[in-house]
NUMARPA-946092 format. One line per field, with one value per residue (C-alpha): residue number from 1; residue in one letter; x, y, z. Coordinates in steps of 0.1 Angstrom, whole numbers, padded with zeros to 4 digits. Layout:
N
mise c(NUM | ...)
voza c(a | ...)
px c(X | ...)
py c(Y | ...)
pz c(Z | ...)
END
This chain:
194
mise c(1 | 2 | 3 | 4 | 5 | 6 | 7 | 8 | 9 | 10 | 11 | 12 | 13 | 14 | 15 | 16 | 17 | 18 | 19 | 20 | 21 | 22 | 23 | 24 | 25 | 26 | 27 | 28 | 29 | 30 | 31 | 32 | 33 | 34 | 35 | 36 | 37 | 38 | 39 | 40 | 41 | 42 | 43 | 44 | 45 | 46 | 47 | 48 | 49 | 50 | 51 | 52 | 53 | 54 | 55 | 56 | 57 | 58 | 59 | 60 | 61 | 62 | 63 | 64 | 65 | 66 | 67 | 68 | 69 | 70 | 71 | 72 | 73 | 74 | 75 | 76 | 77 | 78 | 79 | 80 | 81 | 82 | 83 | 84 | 85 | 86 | 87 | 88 | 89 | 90 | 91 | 92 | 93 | 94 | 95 | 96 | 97 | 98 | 99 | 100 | 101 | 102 | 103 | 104 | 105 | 106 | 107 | 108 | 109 | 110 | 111 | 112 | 113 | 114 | 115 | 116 | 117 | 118 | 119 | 120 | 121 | 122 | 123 | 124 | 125 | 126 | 127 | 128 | 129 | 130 | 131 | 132 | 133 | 134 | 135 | 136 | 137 | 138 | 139 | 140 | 141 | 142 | 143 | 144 | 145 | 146 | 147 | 148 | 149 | 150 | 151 | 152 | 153 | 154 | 155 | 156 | 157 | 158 | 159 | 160 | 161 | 162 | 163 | 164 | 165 | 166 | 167 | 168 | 169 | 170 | 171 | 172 | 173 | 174 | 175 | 176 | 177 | 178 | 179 | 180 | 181 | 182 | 183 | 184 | 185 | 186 | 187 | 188 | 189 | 190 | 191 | 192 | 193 | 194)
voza c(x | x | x | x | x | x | x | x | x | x | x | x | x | x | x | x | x | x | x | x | x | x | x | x | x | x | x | x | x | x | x | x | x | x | x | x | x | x | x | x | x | x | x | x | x | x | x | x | x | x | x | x | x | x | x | x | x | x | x | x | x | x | x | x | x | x | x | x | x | x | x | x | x | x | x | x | x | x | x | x | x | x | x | x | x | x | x | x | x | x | x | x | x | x | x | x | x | x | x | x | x | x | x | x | x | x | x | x | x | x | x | x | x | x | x | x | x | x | x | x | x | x | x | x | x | x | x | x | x | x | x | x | x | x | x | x | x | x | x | x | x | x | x | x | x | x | x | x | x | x | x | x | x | x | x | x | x | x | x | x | x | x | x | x | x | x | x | x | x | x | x | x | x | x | x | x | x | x | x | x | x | x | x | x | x | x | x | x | x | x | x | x | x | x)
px c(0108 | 0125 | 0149 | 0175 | 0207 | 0211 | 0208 | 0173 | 0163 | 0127 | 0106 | 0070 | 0057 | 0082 | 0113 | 0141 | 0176 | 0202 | 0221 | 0198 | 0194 | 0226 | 0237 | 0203 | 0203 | 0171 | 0159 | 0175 | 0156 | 0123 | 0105 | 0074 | 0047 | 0020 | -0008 | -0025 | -0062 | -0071 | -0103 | -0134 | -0169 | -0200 | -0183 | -0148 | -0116 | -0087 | -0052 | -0011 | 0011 | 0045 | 0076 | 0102 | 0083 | 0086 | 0060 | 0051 | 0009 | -0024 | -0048 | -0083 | -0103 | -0138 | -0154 | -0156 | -0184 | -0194 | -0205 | -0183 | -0198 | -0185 | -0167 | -0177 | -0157 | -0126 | -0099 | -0097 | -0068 | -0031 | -0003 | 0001 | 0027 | 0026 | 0037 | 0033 | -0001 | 0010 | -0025 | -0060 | -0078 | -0064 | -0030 | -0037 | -0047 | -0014 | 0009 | -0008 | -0008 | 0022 | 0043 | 0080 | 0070 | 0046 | 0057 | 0025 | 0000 | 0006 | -0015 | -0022 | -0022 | -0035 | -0062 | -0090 | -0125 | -0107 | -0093 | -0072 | -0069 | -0043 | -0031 | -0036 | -0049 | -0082 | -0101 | -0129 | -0145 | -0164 | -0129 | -0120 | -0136 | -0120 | -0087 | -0064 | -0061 | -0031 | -0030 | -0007 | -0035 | -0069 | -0099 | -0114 | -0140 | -0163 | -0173 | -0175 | -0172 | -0135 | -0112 | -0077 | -0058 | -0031 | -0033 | -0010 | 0017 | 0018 | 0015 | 0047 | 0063 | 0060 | 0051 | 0091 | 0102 | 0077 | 0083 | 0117 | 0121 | 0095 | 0121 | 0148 | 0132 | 0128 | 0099 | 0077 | 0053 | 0022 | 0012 | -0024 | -0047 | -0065 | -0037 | -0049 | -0050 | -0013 | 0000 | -0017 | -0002 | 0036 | 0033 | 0027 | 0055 | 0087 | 0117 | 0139 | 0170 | 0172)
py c(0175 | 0181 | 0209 | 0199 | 0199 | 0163 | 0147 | 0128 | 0101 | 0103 | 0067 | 0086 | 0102 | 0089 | 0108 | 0092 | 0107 | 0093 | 0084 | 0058 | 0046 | 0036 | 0020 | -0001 | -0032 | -0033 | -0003 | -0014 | -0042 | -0020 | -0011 | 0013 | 0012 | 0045 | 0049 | 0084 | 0083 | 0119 | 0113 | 0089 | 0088 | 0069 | 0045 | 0047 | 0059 | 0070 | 0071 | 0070 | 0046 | 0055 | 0034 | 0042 | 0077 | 0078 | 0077 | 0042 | 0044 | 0051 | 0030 | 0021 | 0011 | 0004 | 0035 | 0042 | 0025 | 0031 | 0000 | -0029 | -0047 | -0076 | -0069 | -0032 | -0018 | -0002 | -0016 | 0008 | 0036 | 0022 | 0006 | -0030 | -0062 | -0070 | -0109 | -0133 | -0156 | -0184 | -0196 | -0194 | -0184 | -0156 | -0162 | -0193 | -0171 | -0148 | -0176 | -0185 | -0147 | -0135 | -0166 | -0150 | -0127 | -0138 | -0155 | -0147 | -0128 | -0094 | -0097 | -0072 | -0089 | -0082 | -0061 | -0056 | -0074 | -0081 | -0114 | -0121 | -0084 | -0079 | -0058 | -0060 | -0057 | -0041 | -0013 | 0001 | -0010 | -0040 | -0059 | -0049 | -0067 | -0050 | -0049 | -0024 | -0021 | -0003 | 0016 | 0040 | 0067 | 0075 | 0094 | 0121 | 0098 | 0130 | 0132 | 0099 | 0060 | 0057 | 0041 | 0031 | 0028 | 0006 | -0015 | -0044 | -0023 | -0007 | -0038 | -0055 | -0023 | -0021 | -0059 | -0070 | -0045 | -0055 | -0092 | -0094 | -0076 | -0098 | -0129 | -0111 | -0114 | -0080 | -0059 | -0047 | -0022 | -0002 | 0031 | 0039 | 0066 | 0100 | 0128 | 0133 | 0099 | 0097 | 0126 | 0104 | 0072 | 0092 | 0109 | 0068 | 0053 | 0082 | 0063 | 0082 | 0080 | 0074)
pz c(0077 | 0112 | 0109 | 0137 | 0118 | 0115 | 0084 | 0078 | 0053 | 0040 | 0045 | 0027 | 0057 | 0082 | 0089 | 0104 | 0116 | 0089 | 0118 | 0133 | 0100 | 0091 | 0129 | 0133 | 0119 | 0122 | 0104 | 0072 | 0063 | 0061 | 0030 | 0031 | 0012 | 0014 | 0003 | 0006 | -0001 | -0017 | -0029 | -0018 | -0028 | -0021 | -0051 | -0046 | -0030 | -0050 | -0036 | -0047 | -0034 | -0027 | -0023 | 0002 | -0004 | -0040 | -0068 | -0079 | -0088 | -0084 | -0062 | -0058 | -0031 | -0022 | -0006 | 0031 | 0052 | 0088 | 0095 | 0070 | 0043 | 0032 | -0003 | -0005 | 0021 | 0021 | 0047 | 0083 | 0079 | 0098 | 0095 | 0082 | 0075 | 0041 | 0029 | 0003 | -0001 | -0021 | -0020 | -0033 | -0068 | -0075 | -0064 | -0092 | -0121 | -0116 | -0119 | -0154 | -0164 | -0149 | -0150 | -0147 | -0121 | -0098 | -0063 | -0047 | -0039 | -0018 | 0011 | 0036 | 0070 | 0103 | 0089 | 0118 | 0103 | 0071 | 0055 | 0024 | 0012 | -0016 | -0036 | -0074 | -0111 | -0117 | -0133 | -0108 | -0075 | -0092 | -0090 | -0055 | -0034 | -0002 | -0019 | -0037 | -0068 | -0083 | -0122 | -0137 | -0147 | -0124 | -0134 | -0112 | -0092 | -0078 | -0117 | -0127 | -0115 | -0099 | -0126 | -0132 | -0161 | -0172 | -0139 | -0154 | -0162 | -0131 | -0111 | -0131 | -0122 | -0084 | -0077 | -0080 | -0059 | -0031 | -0038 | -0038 | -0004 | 0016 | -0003 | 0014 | 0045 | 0044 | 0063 | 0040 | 0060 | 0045 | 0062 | 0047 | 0052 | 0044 | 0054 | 0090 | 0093 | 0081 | 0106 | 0136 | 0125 | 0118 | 0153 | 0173 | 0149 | 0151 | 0162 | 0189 | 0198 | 0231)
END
């Protein structure tokens, strides 16, 4: 954290002067979502998503590719909108199995290559697809298959808390990346006062 005497407030990886926080409009109405990647394989890539910078879950991902594959490949490291899909198959199947808490589907947007990537239920890289999946326990993946536990609880943890800020009209942001990634994407994004 910047050591300059002001008071900051920590947003995950970005670190923003309390002050311009709490006279910017603007600022307020932004939630961030993280996800740090910590561990990928030829399989799998294991990662924890943070809220506003705290805790919330594990994720997984479909492993890295150099050139994409459709299904198989993980989405490119940045920063992305996420909104509400109140579309499609799977958006269907949630309403049935999470009928008091679903009001869509979190989709990633604006992702390079990449269509209808969400965020959801699953157990290991068979039910990605190119998505994330989210769980409240993960195995070590360089030992074994990538796999996450308890994925439904998790997800009706953290899925309200996203939902109900993108109702509020809220922007609901997700920074992703391996750490150097992270540190690139922090250094194009830090707000200055001017």
């Amino acid at each position: 954290m910047p050591n300059t005497g002001r008071s900051w407030l920590n947003l995950g990886v970005l670190f923003l002067p309390r002050n311009i926080w709490l006279s910017s409009p603007a600022l307020h109405f932004i939630v961030y979502l993280t996800i740090i990647r910590y561990s990928s394989t030829e399989e799998s890539t294991l990662g924890t998503l943070l809220l506003n910078g705290n805790f919330a879950c594990y994720t997984l991902e479909d492993p890295y590719q150099s050139k994409k594959i459709h299904g198989v490949t993980r989405i490119p490291g940045g920063i992305y909108t996420v909104g509400l899909q109140q579309s499609g198959a799977l958006h269907d199947a949630y309403k049935i199995k999470f009928p008091s808490l679903h009001k869509g589907m979190l989709n990633i947007q604006d992702v390079p290559g990449f269509q209808g990537v969400m965020l959801h239920i699953g157990n290991s890289a068979v039910n990605t697809s190119g998505c994330i999946l989210v769980g409240d326990e993960a195995n070590n993946n360089t030992l074994r298959e990538g796999y996450l536990r308890n994925s439904s609880n998790a997800y009706e943890r953290t899925y309200p808390l996203v939902a109900e800020a993108i109702e509020a009209c809220e922007r609901v942001q997700l920074l992703i990346g391996i750490p150097e990634e992270l540190i690139k994407f922090h250094a194009f994004t830090e707000i200055r006062r001017v």
